[in-house]
C-alpha positions as CSV (number, residue, x, y, z in Angstrom):
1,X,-51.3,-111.8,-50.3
2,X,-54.3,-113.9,-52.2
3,X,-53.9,-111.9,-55.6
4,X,-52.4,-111.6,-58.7
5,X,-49.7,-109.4,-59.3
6,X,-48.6,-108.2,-62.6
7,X,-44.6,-107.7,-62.7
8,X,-41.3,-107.3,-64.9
9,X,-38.9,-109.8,-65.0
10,X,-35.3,-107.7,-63.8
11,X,-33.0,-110.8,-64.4
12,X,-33.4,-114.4,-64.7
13,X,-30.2,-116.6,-64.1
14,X,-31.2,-119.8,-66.4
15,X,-28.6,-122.0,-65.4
16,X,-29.1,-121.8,-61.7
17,X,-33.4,-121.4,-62.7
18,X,-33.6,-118.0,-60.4
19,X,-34.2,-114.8,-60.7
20,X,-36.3,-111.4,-59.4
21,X,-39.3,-110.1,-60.4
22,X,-40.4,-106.0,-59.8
23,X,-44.0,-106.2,-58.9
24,X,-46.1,-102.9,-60.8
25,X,-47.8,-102.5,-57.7
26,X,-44.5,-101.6,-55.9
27,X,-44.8,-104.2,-53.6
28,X,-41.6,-105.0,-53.7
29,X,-39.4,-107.2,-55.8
30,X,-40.4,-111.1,-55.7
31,X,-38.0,-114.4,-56.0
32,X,-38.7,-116.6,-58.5
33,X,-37.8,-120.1,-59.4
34,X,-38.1,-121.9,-62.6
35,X,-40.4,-124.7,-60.8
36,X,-42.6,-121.2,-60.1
37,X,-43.0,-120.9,-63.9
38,X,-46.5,-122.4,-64.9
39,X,-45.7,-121.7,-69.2
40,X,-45.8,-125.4,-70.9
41,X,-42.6,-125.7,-72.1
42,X,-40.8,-122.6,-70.7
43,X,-38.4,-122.8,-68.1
44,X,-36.7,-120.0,-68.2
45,X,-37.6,-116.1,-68.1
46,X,-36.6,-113.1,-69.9
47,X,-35.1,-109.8,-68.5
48,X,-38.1,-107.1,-69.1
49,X,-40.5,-110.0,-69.8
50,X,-44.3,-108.7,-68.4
51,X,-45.2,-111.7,-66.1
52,X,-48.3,-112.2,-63.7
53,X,-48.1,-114.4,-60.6
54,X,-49.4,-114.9,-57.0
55,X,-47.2,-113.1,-54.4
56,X,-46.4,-114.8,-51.0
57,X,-44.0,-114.2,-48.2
58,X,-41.6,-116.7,-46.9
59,X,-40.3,-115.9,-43.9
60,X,-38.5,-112.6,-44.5
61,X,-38.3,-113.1,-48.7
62,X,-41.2,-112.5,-50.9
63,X,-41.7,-115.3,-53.5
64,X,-43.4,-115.4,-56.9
65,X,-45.5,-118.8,-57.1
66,X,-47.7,-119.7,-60.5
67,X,-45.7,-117.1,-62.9
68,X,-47.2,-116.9,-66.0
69,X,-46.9,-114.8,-69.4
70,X,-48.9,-111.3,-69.3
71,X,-51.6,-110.5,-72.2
72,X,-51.2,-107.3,-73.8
């Protein structure tokens, strides 16, 4: 898992920083952590937002690392 994945934010809990992410590629849906979150200032997420990120699997749970906004 060494690309990018384009995704859509499904929820985003802001006070806890966590939430999913649907990869478009149907990979799967992806945890992600505010820390993840690479925007300057942002540190919270949307529900529908259009994200990118790099996929990787932790043990069983796949994990969204260097989220960022999607162009277009």
């Amino acid at each position: 898992m060494h690309r990018r994945v384009t995704g859509t934010v499904k929820w985003f809990y802001a006070p806890n920083g966590v939430g999913m992410i649907s990869a478009d590629d149907g990979s799967g849906d992806y945890f992600v952590s505010r820390n993840a979150i690479l925007v300057l200032g942002t540190v919270t997420l949307l529900e529908g937002q259009r994200v990118t990120f790099d996929p990787q699997l932790e043990g069983l749970t796949l994990v969204a690392f260097n989220v960022g906004l999607a162009l277009g």
